[in-house]
Residue frames as a rotation matrix with the C-alpha (Angstrom) as fourth column:
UNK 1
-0.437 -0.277 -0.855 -31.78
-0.813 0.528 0.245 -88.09
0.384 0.803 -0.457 27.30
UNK 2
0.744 0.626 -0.233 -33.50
-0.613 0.779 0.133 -91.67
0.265 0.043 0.963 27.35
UNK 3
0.504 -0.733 -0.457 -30.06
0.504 0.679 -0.534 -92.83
0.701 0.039 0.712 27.64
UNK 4
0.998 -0.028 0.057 -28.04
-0.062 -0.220 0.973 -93.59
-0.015 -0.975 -0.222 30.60
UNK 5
0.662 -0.747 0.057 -24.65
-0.312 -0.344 -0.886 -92.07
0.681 0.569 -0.460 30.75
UNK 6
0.748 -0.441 -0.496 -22.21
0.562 0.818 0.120 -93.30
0.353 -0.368 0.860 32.85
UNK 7
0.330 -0.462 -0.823 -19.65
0.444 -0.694 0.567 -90.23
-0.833 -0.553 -0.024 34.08
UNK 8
0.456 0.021 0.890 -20.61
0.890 -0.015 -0.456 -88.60
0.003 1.000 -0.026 30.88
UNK 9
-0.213 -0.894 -0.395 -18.63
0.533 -0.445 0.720 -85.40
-0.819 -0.058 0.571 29.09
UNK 10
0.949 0.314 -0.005 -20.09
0.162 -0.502 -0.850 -83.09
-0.269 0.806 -0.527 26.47
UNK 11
-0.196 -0.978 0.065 -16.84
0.809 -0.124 0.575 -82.52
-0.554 0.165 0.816 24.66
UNK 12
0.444 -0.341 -0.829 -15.35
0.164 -0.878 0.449 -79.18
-0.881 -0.335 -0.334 22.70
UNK 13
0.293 -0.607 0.738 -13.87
0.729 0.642 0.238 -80.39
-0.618 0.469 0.631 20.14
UNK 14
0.821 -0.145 0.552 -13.61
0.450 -0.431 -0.783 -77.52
0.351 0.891 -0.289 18.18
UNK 15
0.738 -0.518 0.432 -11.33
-0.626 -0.764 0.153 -75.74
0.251 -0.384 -0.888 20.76
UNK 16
-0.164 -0.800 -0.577 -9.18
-0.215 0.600 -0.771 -79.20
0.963 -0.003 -0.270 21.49
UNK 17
-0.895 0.117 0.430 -10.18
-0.433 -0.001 -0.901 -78.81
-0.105 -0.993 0.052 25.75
UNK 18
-0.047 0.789 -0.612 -13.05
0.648 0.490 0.583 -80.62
0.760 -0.369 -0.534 27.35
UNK 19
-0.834 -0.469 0.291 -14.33
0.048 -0.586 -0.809 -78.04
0.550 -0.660 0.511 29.85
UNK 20
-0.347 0.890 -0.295 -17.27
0.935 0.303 -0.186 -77.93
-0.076 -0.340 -0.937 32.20
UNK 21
0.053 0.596 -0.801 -17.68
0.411 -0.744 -0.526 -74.42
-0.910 -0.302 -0.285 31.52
UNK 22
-0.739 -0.260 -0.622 -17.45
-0.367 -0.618 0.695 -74.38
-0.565 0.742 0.362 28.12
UNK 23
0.228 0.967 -0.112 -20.35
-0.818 0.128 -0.560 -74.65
-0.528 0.219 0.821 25.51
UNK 24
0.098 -0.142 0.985 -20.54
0.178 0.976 0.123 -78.01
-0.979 0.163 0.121 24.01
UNK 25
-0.813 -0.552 -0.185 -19.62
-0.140 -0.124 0.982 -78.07
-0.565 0.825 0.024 20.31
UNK 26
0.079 0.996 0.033 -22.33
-0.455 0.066 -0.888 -77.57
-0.887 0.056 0.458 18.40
UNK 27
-0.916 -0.286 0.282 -22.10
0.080 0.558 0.826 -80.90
-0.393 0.779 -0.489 15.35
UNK 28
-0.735 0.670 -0.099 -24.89
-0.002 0.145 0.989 -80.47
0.678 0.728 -0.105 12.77
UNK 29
0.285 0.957 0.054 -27.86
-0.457 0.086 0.886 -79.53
0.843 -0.277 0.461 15.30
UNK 30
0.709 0.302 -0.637 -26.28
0.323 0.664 0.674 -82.24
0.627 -0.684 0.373 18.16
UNK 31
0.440 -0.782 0.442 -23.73
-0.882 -0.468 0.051 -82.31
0.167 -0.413 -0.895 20.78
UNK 32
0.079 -0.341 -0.937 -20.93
-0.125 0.929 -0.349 -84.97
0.989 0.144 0.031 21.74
UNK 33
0.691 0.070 0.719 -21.12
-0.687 0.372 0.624 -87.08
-0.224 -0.926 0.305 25.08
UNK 34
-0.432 -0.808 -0.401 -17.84
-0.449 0.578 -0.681 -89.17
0.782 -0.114 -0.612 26.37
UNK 35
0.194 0.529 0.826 -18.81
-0.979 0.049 0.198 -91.77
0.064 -0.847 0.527 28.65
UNK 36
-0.843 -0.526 0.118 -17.61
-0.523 0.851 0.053 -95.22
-0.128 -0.017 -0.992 30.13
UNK 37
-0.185 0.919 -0.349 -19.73
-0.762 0.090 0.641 -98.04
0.620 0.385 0.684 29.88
UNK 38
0.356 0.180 -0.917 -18.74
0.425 0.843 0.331 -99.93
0.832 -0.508 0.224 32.51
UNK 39
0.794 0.081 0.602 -18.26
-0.388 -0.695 0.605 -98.81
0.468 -0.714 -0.521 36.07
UNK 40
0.725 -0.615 0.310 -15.54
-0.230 0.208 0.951 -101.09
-0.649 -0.761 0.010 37.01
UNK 41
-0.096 -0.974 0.205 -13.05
0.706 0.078 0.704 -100.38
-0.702 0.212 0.680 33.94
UNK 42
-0.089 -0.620 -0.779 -11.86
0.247 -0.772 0.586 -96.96
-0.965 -0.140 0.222 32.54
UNK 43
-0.770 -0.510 -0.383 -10.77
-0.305 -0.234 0.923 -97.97
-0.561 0.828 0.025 29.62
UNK 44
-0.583 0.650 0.487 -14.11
0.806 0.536 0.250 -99.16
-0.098 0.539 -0.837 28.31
UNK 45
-0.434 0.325 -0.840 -15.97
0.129 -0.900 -0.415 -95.88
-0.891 -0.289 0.349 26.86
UNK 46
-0.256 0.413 0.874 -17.97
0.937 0.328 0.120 -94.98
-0.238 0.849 -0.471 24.24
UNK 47
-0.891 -0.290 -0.348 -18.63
0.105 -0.879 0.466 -91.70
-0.441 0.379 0.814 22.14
UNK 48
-0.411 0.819 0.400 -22.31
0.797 0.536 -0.279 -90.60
-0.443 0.204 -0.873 21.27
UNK 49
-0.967 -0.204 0.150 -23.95
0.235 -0.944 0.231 -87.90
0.095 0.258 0.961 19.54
UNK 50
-0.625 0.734 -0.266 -26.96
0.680 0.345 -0.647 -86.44
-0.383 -0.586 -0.715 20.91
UNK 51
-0.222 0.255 0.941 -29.74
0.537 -0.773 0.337 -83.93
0.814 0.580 0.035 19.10
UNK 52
-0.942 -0.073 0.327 -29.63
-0.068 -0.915 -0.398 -80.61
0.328 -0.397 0.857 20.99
UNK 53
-0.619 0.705 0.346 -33.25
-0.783 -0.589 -0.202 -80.51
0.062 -0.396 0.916 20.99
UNK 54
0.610 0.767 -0.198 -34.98
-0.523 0.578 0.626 -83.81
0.595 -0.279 0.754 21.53
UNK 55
0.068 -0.753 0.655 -31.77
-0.996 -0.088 0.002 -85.24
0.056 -0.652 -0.756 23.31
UNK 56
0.828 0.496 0.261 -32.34
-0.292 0.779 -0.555 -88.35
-0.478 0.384 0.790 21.37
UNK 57
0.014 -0.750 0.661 -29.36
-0.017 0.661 0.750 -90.52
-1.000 -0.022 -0.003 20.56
UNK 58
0.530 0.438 -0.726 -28.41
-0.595 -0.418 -0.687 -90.15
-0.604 0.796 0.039 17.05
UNK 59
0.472 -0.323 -0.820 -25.62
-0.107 0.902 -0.417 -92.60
0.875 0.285 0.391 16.80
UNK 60
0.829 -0.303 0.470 -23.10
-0.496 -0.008 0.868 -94.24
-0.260 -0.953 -0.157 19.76
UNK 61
0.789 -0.431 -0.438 -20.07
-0.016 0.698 -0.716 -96.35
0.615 0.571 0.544 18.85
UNK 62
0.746 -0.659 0.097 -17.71
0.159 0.318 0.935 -97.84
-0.647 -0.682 0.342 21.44
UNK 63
0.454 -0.876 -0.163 -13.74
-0.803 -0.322 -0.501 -96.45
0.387 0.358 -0.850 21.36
UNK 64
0.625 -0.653 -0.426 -11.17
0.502 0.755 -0.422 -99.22
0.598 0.050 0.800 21.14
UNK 65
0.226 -0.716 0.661 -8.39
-0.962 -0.270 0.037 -99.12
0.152 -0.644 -0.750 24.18
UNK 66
0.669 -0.171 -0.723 -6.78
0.305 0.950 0.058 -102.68
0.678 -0.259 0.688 24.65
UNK 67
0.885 -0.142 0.444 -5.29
-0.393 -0.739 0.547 -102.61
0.250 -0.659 -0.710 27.47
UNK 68
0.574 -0.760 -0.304 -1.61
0.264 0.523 -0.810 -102.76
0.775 0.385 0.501 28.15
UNK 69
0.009 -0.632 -0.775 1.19
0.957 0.231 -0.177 -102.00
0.291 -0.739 0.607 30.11
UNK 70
-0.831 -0.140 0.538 -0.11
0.029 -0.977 -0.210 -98.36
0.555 -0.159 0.817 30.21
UNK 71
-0.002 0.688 -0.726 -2.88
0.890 0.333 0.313 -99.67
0.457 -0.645 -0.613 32.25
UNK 72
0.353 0.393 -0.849 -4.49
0.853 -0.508 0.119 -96.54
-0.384 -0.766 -0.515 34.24
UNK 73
-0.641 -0.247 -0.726 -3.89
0.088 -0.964 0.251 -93.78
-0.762 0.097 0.640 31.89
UNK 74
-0.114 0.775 0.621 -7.77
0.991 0.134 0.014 -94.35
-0.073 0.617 -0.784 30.14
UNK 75
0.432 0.900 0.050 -8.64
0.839 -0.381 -0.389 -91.08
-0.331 0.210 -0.920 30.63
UNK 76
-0.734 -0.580 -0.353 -5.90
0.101 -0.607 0.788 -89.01
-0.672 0.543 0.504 28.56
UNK 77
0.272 0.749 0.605 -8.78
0.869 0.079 -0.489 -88.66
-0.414 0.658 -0.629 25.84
UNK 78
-0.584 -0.297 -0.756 -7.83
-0.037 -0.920 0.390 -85.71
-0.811 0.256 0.526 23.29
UNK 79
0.406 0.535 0.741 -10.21
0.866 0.035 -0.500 -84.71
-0.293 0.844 -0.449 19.71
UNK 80
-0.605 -0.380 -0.699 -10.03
0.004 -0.880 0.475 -82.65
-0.796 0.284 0.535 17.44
UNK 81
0.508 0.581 0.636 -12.39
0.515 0.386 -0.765 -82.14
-0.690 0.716 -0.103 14.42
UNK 82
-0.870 -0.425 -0.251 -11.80
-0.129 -0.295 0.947 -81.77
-0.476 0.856 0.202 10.75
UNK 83
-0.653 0.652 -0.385 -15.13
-0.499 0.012 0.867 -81.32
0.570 0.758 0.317 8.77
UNK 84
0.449 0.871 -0.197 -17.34
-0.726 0.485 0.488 -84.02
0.520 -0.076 0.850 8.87
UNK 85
0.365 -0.563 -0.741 -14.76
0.232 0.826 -0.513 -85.82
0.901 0.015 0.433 11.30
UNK 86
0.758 -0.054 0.650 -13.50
-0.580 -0.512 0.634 -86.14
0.298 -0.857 -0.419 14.76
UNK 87
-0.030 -0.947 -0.319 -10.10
-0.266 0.315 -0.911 -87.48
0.964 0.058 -0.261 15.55
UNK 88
0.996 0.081 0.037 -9.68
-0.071 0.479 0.875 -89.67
0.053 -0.874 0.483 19.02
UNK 89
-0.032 -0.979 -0.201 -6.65
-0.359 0.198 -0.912 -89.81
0.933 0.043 -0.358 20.54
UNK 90
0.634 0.458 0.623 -6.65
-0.678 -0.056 0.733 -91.99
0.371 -0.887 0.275 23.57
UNK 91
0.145 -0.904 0.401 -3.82
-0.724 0.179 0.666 -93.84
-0.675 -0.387 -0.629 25.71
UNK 92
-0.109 -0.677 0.728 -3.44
0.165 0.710 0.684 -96.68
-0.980 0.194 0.034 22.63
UNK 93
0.012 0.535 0.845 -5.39
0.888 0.383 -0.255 -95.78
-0.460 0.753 -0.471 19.79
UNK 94
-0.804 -0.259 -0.535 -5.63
-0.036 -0.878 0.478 -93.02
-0.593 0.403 0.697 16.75
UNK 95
-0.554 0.408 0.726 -8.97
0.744 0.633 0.212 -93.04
-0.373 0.658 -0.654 15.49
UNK 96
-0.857 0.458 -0.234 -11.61
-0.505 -0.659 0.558 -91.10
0.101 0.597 0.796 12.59
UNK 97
-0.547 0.832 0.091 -14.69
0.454 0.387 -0.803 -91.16
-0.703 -0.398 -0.589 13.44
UNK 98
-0.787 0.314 0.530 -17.30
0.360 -0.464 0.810 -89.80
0.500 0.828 0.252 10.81
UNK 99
-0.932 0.338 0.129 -19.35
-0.298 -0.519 -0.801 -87.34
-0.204 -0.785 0.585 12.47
UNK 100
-0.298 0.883 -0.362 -22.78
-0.883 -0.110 0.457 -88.14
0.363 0.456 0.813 10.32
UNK 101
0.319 0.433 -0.843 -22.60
-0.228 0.898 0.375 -92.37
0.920 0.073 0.385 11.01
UNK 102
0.702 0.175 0.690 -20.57
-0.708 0.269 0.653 -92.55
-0.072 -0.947 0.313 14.09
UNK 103
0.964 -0.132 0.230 -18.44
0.130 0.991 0.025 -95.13
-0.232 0.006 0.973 12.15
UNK 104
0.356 -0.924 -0.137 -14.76
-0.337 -0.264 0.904 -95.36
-0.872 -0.276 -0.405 12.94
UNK 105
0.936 -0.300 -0.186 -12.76
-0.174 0.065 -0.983 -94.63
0.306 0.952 0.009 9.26
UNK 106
0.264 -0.885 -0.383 -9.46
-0.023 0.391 -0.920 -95.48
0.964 0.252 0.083 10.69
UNK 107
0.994 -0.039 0.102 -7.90
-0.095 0.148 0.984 -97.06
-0.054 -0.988 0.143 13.76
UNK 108
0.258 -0.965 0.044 -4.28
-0.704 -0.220 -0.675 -96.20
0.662 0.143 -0.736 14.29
UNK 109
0.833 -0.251 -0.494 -2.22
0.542 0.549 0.636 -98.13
0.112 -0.797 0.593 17.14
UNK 110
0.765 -0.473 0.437 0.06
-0.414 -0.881 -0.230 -96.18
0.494 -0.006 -0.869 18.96
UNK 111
0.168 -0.710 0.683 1.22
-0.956 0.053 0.289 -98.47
-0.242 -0.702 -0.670 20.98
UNK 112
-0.345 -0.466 -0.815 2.73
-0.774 0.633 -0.034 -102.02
0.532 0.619 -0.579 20.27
């Protein structure tokens, strides 16, 4: 990729597990990449989808995490897809992502 990942993650999503030995989900031709964007704080990460074959950036879109008194439990990340959709679950937030734009259809709070 042209882009620089930060302790990136191909992710699973179809199976629910992030594994290094499993094959990356395979979304419409691309694959998904978890990755922080800042080296000194966790909770700052973003979600990208890359094409399989040119490894060209197809969309990116930073995941919401204010941080709170769960401070230091950023990297509980969980997905799950439904269709054209991937579900975030991540120490504050419940969000839909549309797999095609990248653009977050609903942000839940989980926490107060």
């Amino acid at each position: 990729s042209q882009d620089d990942f930060l302790d990136p993650q191909y992710l699973c999503v179809d199976s629910g597990q992030r594994d290094s030995l499993a094959a990356a989900t395979d979304i419409d031709g691309g694959l998904l990449v978890l990755s922080r964007t800042s080296t000194q704080d966790a909770q700052d990460k973003q979600l990208t989808l890359l094409d399989r074959t040119t490894l060209k950036t197809r969309w990116s879109t930073p995941l919401p995490q204010p941080r709170g008194d769960w401070a230091g439990r950023f990297d509980s990340e969980k997905f799950a897809r439904r269709g054209q959709h991937v579900l975030v679950a991540n120490a504050s937030q419940l969000l839909d992502i549309d797999l095609t734009s990248g653009r977050i259809l609903r942000n839940t709070a989980l926490v107060d």
